[in-house]
C-alpha positions as CSV (number, residue, x, y, z in Angstrom):
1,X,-11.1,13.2,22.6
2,X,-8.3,11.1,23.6
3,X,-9.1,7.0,23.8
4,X,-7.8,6.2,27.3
5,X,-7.1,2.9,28.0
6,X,-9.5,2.6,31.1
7,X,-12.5,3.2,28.5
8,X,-10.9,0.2,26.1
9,X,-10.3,-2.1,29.0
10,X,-14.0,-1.5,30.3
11,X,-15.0,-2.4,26.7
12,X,-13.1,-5.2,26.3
13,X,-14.4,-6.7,29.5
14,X,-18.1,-5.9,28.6
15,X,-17.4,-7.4,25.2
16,X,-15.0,-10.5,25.8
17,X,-13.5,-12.1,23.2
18,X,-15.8,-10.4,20.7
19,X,-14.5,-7.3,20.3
20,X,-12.1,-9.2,18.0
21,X,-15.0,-10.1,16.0
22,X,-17.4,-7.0,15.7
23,X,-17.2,-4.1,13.6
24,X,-15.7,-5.0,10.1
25,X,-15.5,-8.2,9.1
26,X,-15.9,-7.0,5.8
27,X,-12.2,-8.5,4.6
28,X,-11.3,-11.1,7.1
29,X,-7.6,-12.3,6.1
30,X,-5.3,-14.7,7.1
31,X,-2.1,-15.4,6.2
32,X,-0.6,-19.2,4.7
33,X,-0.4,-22.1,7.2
34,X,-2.6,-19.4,10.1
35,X,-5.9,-21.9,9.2
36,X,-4.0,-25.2,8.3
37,X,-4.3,-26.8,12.2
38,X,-8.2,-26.0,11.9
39,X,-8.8,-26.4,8.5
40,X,-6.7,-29.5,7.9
41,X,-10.1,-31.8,6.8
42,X,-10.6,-29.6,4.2
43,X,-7.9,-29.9,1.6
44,X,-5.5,-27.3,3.0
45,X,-1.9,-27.4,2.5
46,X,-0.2,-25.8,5.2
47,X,-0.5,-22.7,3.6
48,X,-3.5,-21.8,3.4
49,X,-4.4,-22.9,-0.1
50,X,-6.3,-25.3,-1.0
51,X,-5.9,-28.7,-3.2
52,X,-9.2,-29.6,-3.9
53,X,-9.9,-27.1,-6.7
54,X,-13.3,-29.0,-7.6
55,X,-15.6,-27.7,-5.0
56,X,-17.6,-24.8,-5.8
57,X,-16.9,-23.6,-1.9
58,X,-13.0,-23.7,-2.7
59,X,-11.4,-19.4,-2.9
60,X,-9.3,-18.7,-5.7
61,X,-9.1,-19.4,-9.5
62,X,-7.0,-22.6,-9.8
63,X,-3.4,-23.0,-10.1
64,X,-1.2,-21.2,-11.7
65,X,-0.7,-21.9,-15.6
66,X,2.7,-20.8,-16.7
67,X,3.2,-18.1,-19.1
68,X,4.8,-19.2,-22.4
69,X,6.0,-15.8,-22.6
70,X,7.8,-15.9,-19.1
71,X,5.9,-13.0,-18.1
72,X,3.1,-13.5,-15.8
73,X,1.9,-16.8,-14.8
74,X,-2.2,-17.0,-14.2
75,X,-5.2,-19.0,-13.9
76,X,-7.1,-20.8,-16.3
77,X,-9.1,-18.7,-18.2
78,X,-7.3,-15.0,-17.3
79,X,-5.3,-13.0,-19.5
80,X,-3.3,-10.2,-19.2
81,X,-2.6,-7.1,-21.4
82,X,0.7,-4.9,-21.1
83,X,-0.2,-1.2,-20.8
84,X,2.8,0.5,-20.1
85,X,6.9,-0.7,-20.1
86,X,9.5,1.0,-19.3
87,X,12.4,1.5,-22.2
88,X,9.8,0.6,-24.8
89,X,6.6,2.4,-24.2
90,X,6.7,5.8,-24.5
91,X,4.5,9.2,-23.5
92,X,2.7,11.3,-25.4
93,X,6.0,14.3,-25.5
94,X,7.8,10.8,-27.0
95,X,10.4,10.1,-24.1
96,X,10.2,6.5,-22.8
97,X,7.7,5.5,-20.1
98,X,9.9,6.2,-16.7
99,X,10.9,2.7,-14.9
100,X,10.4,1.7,-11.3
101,X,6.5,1.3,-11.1
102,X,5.0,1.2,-8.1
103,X,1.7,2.8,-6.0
104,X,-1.2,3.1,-8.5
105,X,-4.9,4.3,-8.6
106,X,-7.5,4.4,-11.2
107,X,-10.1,7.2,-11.9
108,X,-13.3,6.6,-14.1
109,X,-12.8,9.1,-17.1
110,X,-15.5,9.4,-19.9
111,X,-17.3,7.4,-22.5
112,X,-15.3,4.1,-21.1
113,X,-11.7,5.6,-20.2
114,X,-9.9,4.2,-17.5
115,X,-7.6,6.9,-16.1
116,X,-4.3,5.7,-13.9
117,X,-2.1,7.5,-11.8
118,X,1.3,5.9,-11.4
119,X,3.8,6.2,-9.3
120,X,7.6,6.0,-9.8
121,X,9.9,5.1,-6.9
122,X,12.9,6.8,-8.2
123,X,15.7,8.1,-5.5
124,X,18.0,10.3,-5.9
125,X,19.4,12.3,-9.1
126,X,18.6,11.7,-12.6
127,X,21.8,10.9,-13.2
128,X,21.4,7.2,-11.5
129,X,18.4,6.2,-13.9
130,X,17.9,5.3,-17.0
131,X,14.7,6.5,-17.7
132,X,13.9,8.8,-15.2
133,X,10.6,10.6,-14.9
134,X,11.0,13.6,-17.7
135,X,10.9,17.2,-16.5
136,X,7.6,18.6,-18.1
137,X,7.7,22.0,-18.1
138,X,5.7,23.3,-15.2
139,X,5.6,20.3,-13.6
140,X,8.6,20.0,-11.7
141,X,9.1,20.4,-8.2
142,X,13.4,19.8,-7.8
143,X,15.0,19.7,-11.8
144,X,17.5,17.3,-10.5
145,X,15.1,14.4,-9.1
146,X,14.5,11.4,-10.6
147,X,11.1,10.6,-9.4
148,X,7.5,11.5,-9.9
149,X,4.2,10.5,-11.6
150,X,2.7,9.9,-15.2
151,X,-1.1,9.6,-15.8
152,X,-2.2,6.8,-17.9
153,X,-5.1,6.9,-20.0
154,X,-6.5,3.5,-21.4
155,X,-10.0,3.7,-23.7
156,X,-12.1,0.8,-24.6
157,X,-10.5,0.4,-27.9
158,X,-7.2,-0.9,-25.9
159,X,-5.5,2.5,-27.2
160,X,-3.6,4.0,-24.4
161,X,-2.0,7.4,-24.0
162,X,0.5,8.4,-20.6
163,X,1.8,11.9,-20.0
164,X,3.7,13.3,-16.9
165,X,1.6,14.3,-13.9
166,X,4.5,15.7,-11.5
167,X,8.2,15.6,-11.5
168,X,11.3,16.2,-9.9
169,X,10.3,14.6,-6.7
170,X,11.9,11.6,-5.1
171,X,11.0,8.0,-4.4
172,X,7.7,8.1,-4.7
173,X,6.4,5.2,-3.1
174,X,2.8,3.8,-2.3
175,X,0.7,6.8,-2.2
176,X,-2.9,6.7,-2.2
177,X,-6.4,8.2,-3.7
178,X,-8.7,10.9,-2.5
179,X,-12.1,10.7,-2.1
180,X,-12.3,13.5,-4.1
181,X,-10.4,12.0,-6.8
182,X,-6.8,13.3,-6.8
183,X,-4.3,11.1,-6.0
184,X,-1.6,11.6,-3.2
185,X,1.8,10.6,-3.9
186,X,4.0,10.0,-0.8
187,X,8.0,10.7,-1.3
188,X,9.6,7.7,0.6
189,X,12.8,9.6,1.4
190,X,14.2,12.3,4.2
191,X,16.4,13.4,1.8
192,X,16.6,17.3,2.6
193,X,18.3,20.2,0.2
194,X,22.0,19.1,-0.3
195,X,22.0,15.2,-0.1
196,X,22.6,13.0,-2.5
197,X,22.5,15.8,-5.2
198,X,19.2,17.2,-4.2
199,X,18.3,20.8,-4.4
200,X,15.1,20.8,-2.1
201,X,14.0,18.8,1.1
202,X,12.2,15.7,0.4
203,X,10.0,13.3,2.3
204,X,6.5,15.2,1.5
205,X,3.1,14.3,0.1
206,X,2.3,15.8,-3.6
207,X,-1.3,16.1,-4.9
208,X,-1.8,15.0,-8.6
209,X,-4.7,15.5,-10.5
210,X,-5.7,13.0,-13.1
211,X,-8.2,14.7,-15.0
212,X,-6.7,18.4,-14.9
213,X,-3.6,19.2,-16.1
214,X,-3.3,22.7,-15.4
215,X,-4.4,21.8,-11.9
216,X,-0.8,20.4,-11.0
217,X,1.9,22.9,-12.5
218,X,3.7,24.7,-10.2
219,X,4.0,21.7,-7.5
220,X,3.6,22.3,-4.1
221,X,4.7,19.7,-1.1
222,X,1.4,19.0,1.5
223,X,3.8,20.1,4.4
224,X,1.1,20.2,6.8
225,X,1.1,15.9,6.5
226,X,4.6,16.1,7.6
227,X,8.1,15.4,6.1
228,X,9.2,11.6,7.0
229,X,9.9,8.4,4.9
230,X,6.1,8.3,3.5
231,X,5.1,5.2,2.1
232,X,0.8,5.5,1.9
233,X,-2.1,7.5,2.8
234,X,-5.7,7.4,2.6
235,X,-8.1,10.0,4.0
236,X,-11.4,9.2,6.0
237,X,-14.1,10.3,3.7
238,X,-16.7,11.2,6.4
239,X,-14.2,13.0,9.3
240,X,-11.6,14.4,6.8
241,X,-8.9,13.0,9.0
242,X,-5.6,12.0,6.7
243,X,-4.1,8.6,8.1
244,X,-0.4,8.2,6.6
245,X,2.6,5.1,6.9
246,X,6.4,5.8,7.6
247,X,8.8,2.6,6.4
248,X,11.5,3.3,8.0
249,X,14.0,1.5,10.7
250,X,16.5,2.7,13.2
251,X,14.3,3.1,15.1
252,X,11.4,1.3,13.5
253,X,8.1,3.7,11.5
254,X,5.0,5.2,12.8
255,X,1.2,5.1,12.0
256,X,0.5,8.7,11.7
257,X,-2.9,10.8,11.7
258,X,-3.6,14.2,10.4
259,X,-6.3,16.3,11.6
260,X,-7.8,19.0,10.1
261,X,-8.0,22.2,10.9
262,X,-11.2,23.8,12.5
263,X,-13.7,24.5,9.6
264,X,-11.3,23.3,6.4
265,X,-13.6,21.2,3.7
266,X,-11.6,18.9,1.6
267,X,-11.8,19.1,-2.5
268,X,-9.5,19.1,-4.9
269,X,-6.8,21.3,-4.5
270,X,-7.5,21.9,-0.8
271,X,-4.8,20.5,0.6
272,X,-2.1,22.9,-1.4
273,X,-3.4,25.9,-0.1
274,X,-2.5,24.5,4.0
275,X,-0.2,26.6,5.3
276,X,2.7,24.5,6.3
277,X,1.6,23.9,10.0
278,X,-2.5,23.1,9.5
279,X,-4.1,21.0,11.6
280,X,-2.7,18.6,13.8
281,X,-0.1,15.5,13.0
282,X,-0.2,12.7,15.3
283,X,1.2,9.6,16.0
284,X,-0.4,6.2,17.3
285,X,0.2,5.4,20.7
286,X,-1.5,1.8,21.2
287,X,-2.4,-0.7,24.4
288,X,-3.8,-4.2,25.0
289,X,-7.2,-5.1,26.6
290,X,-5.7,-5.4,30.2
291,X,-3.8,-1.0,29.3
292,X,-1.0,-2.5,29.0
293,X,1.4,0.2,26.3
294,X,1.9,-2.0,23.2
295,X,5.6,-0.4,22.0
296,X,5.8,-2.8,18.7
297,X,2.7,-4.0,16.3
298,X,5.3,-6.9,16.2
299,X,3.9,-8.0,20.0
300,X,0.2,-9.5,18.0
301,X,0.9,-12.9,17.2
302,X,-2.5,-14.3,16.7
303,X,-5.2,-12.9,13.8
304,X,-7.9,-11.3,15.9
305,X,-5.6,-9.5,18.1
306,X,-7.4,-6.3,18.7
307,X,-5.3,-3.0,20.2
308,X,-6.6,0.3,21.5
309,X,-5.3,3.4,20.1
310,X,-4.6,6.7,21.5
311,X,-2.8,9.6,19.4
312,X,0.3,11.8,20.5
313,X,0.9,14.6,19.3
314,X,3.9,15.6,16.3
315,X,6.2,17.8,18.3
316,X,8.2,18.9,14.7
317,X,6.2,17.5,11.8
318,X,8.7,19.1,9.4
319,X,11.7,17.1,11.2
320,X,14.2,20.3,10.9
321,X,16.9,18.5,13.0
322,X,15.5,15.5,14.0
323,X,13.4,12.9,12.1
324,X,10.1,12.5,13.1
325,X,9.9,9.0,14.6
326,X,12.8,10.1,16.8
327,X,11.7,12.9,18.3
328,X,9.2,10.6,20.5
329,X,10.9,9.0,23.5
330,X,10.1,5.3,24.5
331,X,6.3,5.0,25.7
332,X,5.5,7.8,23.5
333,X,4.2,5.7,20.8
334,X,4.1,2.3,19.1
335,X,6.4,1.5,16.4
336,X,6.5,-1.5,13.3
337,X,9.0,-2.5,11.0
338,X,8.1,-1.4,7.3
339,X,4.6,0.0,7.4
340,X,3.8,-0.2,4.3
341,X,0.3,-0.1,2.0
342,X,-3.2,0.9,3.0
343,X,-6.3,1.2,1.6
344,X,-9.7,2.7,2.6
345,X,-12.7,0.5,2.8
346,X,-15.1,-0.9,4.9
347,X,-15.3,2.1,7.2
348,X,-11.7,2.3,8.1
349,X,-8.1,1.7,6.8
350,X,-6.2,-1.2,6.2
351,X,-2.7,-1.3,6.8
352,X,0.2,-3.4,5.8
353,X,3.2,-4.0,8.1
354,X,5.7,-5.9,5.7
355,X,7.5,-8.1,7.5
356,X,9.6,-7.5,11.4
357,X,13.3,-8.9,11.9
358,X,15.5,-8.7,14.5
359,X,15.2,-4.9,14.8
360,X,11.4,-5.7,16.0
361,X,10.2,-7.7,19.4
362,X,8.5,-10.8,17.5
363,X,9.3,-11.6,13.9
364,X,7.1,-12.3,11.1
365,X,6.5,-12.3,7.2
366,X,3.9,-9.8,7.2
367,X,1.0,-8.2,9.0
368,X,-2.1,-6.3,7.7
369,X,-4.1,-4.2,10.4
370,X,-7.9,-2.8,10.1
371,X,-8.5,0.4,11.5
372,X,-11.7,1.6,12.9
373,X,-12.1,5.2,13.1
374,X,-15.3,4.8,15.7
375,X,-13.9,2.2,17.8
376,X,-10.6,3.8,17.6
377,X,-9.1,0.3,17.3
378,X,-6.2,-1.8,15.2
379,X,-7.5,-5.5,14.6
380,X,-5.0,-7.7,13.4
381,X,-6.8,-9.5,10.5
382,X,-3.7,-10.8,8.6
383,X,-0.2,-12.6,10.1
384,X,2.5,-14.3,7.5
385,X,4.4,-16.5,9.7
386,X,7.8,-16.7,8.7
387,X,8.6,-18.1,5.2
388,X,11.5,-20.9,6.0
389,X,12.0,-21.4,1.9
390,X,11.0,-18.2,-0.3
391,X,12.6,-19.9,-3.5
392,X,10.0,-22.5,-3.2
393,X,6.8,-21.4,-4.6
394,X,3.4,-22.0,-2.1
395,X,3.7,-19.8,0.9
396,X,3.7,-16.4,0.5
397,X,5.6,-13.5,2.6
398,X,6.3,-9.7,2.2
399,X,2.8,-8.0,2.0
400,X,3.1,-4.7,0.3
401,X,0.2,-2.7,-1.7
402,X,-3.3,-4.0,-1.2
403,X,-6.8,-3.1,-2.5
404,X,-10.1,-3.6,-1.1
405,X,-11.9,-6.3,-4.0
406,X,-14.8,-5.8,-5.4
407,X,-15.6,-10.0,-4.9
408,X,-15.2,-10.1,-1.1
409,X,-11.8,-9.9,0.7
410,X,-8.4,-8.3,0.0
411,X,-6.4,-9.0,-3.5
412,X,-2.1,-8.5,-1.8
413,X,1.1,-7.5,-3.7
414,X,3.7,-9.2,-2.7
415,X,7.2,-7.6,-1.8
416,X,9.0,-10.6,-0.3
417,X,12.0,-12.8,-1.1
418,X,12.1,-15.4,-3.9
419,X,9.7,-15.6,-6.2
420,X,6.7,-13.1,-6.0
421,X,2.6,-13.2,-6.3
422,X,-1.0,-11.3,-6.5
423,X,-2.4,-13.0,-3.9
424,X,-6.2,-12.8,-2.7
425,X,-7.4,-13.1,1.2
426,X,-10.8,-14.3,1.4
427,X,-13.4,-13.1,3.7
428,X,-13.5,-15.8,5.9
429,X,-9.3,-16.2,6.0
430,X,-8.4,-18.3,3.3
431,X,-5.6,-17.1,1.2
432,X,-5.4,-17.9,-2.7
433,X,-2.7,-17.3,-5.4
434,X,-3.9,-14.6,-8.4
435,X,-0.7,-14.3,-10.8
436,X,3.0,-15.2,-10.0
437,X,6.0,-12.6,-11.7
438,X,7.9,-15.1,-14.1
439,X,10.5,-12.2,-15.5
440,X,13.5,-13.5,-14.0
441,X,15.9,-10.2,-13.9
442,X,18.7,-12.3,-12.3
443,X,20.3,-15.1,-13.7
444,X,19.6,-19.1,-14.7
445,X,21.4,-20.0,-11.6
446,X,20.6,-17.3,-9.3
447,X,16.7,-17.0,-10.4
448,X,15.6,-12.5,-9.1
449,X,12.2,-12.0,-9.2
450,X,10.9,-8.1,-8.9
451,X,8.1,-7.1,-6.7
452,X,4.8,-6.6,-7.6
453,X,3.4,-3.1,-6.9
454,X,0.6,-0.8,-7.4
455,X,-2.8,-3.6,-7.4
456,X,-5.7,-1.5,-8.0
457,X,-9.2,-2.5,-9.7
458,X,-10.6,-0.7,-12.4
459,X,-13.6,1.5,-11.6
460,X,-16.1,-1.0,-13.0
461,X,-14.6,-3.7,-11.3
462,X,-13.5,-5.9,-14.4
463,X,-9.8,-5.2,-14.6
464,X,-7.2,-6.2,-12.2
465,X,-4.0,-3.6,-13.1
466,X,-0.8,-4.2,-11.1
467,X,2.8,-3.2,-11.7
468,X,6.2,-5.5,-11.8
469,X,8.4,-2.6,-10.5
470,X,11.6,-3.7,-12.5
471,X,12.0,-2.9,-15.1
472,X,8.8,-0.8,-14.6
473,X,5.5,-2.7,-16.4
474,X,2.0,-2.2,-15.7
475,X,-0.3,-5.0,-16.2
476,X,-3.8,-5.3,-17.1
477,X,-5.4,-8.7,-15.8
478,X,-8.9,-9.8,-16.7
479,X,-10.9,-13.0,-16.6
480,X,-13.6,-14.7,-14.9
481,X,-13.6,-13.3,-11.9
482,X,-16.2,-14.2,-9.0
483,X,-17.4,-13.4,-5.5
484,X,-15.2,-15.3,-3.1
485,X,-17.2,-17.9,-0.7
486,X,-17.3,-16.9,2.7
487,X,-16.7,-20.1,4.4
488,X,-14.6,-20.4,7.8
């Protein structure tokens, strides 16, 4: 049943100003320098941090301690543990671990093993990369893309193992897990057959399967979810529904919703046996309290912002001539400049919205939404203001993966300019640095930093894994970790 915007502005006029505040409050975020005016008597920077490190009511770990190794700089008392590198690591058929890291999710495997599913966003041919993702027999959807997946198996012992999971697909972005424990891998690309060297279309969502490897030979593109620049999906554990980004410009993405069809159960393996047009793909159509259309997420310039949402209807999910996003004239839906991550927890879906330039009403450094599938509603519990000096380190800009943390908030990978952090968003919307990339892939005087990608806990809750996408390195961080004070 469609959400009209009479029923939200009769709720938001029951409700006032509190129907920013209700419903999940679970991860509360804010973004550097969005708490600084209000928060100024206690220690904070401008930024959101804070310098008085000594109170027990302080978020965070600390400073940053730099890494003798020029790795990965972290607080006192955390450590970190390579697990896979590209060009030096290798799988278990002896080729070297493929490069480009990015979405990642962890399954609990037996007697202690940590089981990973990671994502490489490789575009294109093979012929562009150096270690592309190898073409495991049975496992490969287009022989000449570079792109796919390997499975990583780590064991108590710190022995590791990684094998291919799919291949021959392109760009394989953020992705995301299923409740049924498969992950989806998202192709951010509309490449179709004959581009850039390619043999098939592209732009589809793969299921891979980390504990059975029979289960993903003969890969099989989800084209029921659509064929558009996927970045991440996550599905609603309780109605089934399949919510999905597009990061894409020109003109700007879409939030996307799939709905099932009449009387299909989700498991693993379900979703290969759709036929290509099951269920129903929809995009979000969203208004303000007082109905008014919302046509950018760009237009919410204050945390708390809360939008109604309505869904329209995919006209051609499989975007034969013309791409998805632009087959929906203007009023049709609401658009944002790079959607990006999302993660399922407390009840709904958080998503990331990266950062909005000139292409995009307001601009900003990065957004991340909550969506609430009951309320049918996008709060606005994260806003990066503009980061004037992205060489300096302190403020942080370019939200990309998250993950819902198992000590209270949201732990963010950044994607921005200049140099690059883990950071954690508190509860009560305080904002605290976890690790800082120190590989400088540029040089002396022109300092690069790569993105982090792919933050994920570990099933128990101990291990912190993330990925520096260049040269490709997964990361294992682990250390004291503690519930975050909810404090505003």
């Amino acid at each position: 049943m469609p959400f009209t915007r009479r029923e939200f502005t009769r709720q938001s006029a029951l409700t006032g100003a509190g129907i920013a505040l209700t419903g999940t409050v679970a991860a509360l975020a804010t973004a550097p320098g969005a708490l600084a005016a209000e928060d100024s008597q206690h220690g904070h920077d401008g930024h959101g941090h804070d310098h008085d490190h000594g109170h027990s009511h302080e978020p965070g770990y600390g400073p940053l301690i730099a890494d003798p190794e020029g790795l990965l700089a972290l607080p006192a008392g955390f450590s970190y543990k390579v697990i896979t590198h590209s060009g030096v690591t290798k799988l278990e058929s002896g080729e070297y671990t493929p490069s480009n890291h990015d979405g990642t999710a962890t399954f609990e495997g037996p007697r202690g093993v940590t089981l990973l599913v990671n994502n490489h966003e490789l575009s294109g041919t093979r012929a562009g990369w150096e270690h592309p993702v190898p073409l495991a027999e049975g496992l490969v959807y287009d022989p000449v893309a570079a792109g796919g997946c390997t499975v990583v198996e780590t064991r108590r012992d710190g022995r590791t193992a990684e094998w291919v999971g799919i291949a021959g697909t392109s760009t394989n972005c953020a992705g995301g897990a299923s409740p049924w424990g498969t992950w989806l891998t998202c192709e951010e690309t509309e490449d179709k057959a004959g581009k850039n060297g390619l043999l098939k279309d592209h732009g589809y969502v793969f299921e891979v399967d980390p504990y059975d490897r029979r289960a993903n030979r003969d890969p099989r593109p989800i084209k029921a979810l659509g064929r558009y620049a996927h970045e991440a999906v996550v599905i609603d554990p309780k109605l089934g529904h399949a919510y999905l980004t597009e990061d894409a410009a020109g003109p700007n993405g879409l939030l996307y919703r799939w709905v099932p069809p009449h009387g299909f159960r989700h498991g693993r393996g379900k979703l290969r046996t759709l036929a290509d047009d099951a269920g129903v793909l929809q995009a979000a159509k969203c208004f303000d309290s007082g109905g008014k259309f919302v046509d950018d997420l760009s237009r919410a310039t204050k945390i708390g912002t809360v939008y109604g949402v309505d869904w329209t209807d995919v006209p051609d999910r499989d975007a034969k001539t013309v791409s998805v996003r632009k087959q929906f004239t203007d009023g049709q839906v609401t658009r944002a400049r790079k959607l990006e991550g999302m993660w399922w927890g407390d009840g709904g879906a958080y998503i990331v919205s990266s950062f909005a330039r000139a292409e995009s009403p307001v601009q900003h450094d990065g957004q991340v939404w909550f969506y609430d599938p009951k309320r049918r509603t996008l709060t606005l519990k994260v806003l990066l203001g503009v980061n004037a000096d992205p060489s300096k380190d302190g403020a942080f800009d370019g939200p990309d993966n998250i993950t819902v943390s198992p000590y209270g908030g949201l732990v963010i990978a950044e994607d921005g300019n200049g140099i690059q952090h883990l950071f954690g968003a508190t509860e009560s919307g305080r904002t605290y640095p976890i690790a800082r990339n120190e590989l400088n892939i540029g040089s002396e005087q022109e300092p690069e930093y790569s993105e982090f990608t792919g933050v994920t806990f570990s099933p128990d809750g101990k291990t912190l894994y993330a990925n520096i996408q260049t040269p490709g390195i997964m990361l294992a961080i682990t250390g004291p970790w503690k519930r975050q004070p909810n404090r505003h």
